[in-house]
N, C-alpha and C positions, 0 to 999 in steps of 0.2 A: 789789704785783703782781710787781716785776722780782723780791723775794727769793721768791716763789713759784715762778717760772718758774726762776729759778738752781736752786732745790731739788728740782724738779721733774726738769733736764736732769742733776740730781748724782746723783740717785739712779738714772738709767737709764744713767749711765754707770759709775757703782758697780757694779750687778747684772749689767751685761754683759758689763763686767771680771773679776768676780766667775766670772761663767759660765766664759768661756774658761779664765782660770786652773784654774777645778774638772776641765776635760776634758784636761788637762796634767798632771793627779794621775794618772790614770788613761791614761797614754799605750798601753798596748798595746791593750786593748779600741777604744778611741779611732781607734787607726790601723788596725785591721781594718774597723769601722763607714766610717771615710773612705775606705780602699780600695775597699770594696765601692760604694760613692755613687758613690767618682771613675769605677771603670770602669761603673758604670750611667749615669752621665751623658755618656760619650766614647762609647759606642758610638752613641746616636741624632746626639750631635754628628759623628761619620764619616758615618753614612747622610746626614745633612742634605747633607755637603763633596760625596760623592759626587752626591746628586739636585744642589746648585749646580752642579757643573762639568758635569755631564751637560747640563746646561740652557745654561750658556754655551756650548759647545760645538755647540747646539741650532740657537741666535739667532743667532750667528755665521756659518752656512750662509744665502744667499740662495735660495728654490726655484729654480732653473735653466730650471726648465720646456723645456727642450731634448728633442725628440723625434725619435727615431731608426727612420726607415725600414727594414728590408730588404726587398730585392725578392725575386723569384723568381730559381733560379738561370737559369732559360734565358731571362732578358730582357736583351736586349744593348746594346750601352754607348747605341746609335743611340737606341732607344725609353727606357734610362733619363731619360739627357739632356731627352728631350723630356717626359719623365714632368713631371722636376723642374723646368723650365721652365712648367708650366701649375697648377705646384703655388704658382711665385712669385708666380701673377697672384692665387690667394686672397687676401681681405681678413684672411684671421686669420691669415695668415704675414709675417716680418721678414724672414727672410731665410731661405735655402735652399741648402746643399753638396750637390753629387754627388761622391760617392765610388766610382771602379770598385770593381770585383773586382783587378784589376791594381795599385790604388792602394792599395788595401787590403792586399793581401799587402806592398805595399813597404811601408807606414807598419807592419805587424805584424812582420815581419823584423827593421825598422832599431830598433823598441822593446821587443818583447816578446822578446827573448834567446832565440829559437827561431831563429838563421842556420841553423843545419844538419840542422835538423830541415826547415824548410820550403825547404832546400835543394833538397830530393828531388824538392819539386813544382813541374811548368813552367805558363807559363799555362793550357793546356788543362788539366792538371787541378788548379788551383784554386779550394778546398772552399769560398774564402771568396765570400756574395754581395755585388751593390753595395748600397752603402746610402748615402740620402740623408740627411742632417741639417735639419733644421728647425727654427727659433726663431720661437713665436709674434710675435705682435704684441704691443705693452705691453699693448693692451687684452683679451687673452685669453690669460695668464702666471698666471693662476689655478689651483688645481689644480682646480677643475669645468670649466673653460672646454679648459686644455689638455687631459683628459682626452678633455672631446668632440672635440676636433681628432686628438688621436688614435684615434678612433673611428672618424671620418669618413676618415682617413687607411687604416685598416686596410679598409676595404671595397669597398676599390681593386683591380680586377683582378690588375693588376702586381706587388700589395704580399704578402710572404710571414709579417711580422711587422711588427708595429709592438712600442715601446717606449718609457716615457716615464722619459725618467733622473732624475727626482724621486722615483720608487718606495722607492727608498731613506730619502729624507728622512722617508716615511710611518715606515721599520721604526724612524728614529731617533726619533722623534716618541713613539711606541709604546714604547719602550726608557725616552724620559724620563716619559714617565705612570707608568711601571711605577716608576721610581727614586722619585719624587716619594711616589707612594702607598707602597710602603716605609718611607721616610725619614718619614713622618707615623705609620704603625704601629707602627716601631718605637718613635718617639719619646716615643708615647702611653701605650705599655709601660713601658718605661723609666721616665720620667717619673712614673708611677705607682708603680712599683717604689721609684724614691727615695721617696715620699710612706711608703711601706707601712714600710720599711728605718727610717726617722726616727721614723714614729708608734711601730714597735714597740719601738724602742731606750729612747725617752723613757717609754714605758707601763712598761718594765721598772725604769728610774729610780725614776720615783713608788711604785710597788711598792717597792725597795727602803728609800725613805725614808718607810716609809711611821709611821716611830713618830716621827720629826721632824715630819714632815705635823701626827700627831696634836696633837703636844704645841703648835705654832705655833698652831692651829685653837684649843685651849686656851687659849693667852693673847691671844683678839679677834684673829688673824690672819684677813685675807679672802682666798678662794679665787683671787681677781685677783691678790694681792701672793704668793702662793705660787706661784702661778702662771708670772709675771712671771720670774722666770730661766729655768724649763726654754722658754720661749718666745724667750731669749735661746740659749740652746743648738743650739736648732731652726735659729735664722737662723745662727748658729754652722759646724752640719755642714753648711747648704748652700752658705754661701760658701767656707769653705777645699775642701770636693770640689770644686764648680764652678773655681776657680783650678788646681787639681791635674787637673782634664776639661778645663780650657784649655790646660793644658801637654803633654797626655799627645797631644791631639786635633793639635798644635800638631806633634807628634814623628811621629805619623803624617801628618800632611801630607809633612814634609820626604822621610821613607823610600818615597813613595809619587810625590813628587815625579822623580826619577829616571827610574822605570817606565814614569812618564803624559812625560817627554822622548822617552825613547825610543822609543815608541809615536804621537805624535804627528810625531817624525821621520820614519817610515813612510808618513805620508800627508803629507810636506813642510811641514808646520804647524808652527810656531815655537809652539804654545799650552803651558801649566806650568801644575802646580799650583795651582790657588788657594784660600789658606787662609781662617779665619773674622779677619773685619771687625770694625774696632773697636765698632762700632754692634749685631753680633751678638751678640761675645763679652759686650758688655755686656747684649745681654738672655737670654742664658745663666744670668749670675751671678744677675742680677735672678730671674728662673723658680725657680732652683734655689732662691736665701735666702726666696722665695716660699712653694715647698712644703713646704720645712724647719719654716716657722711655721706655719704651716697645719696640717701634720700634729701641732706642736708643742699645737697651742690644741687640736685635734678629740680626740686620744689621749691626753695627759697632763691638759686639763680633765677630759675624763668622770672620769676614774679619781678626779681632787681632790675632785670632788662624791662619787661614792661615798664617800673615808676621812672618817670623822665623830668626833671626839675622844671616848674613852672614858669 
């Protein structure tokens, strides 16, 4: 049994060997075929980087649920006050700012780099209204629950707009669906494309050998033992593209890295690029020497069944 199983693992490391070595005769075909693999398999690996960071960046965001008042402009500071005073006796509020008109021009002056623009304007004509701030309650920080309290908030005499500053968090939400379903389309494409790229490369092979074929099938060769390298080949092109789509994907991270600092400095966020995981890249390689053989057994069997020794 053990000299079976030795002969057994000798000959699949023969054949395999054998394999690689044969696609190193042939280096320039070879390196077009793996060019073309490597960049079909780095573009769904990018969409994939992209739909992760979109999604980190997702999860990282807590809803705020913070809702923002404005009044009307002719309601004056006396009746805001008391506005917002019987707004903090509701049970679905935490807590409750008033903001003048007054307050509000100073806080937009001293931050929004308009000094001499809103220079021009004195109290009485200040475009801005007051507006109250609002933080649910823990127990209604929900986006249904806050919504309704902003609901309920906007049909307030007093009130000129309401605003729920999680609005946002909807379009980024929206944004990462849309990343997500890409990065699966593309991938599926892709992905397929290698399959199609492998099958057709190795159906051209058996074609080519096909009076070798013959002659093996002549002396009691079985279609499994012919078979048996070009299904070494298959795993072959998938793993060297996949390492070459690991490194390529690897290089656009770094270039891309930069971009998403700078960008992320803009809104004060320390977040960076984040690249594929050891646990990915390894099930990359895996998918890719997957489809390799797959394609290897579906398009180079049929065609071995068709040649039939003369």
């Amino acid at each position: 049994m053990a000299r079976k199983s030795t002969g057994f693992f000798a000959i699949h490391r023969q054949q395999g060997g054998a394999a690689l070595k044969d696609m190193f005769r042939r280096p320039l075909g070879n390196f077009l075929t793996l060019a073309v693999l490597a960049f079909a398999l780095t573009l769904p690996c990018t969409f994939y980087l992209m739909a992760k960071n979109i999604t980190v960046v997702a999860d990282s965001w807590q809803n705020p649920s913070q809702i923002t008042v404005y009044l009307n402009n002719k309601v004056s500071d006396s009746d805001g006050e008391a506005f917002a005073d019987s707004i903090k006796k509701w049970p679905e509020t935490e807590s409750v700012r008033y903001i003048s008109a007054a307050q509000g021009l100073e806080e937009f002056r001293s931050h929004g780099g308009f000094e001499k623009a809103l220079s021009l304007f004195d109290a009485k004509d200040n475009p801005l209204p007051a507006v109250i701030i609002v933080k649910p309650a823990p127990d209604w920080q929900s986006d249904v629950q806050a919504r309704a309290l902003a609901d309920k908030l906007g049909k307030e005499p007093l009130v000129n707009e309401v605003r729920l500053d999680s609005d946002w968090l909807q379009r980024l939400a929206a944004i990462q669906d849309l990343a997500i379903t890409l990065a699966m389309l593309m991938s599926g494409l892709m992905l397929f494309a290698v399959f199609l790229i492998v099958g057709n490369t190795l159906r051209l092979q058996v074609l080519s050998h096909k009076d070798e074929i013959q002659v093996m099938k002549m002396v009691g060769a079985t279609d499994s033992y012919i078979l048996r390298p070009y299904l070494y080949v298959g795993v072959w092109y998938g793993l060297i593209a996949a390492v070459i789509a690991w490194i390529l994907t690897a290089v656009v991270t770094l270039l891309l890295d930069e971009a998403v600092a700078k960008l992320a400095n803009l809104y004060g966020s320390n977040f960076r690029m984040i690249g594929l995981g050891w646990d990915e890249s390894l099930i990359m390689v895996m998918l890719a020497a997957f489809l390799g053989l797959l394609a290897a057994r579906l398009s180079a069997g049929r065609h071995l069944k068709e040649i039939e020794p003369v």
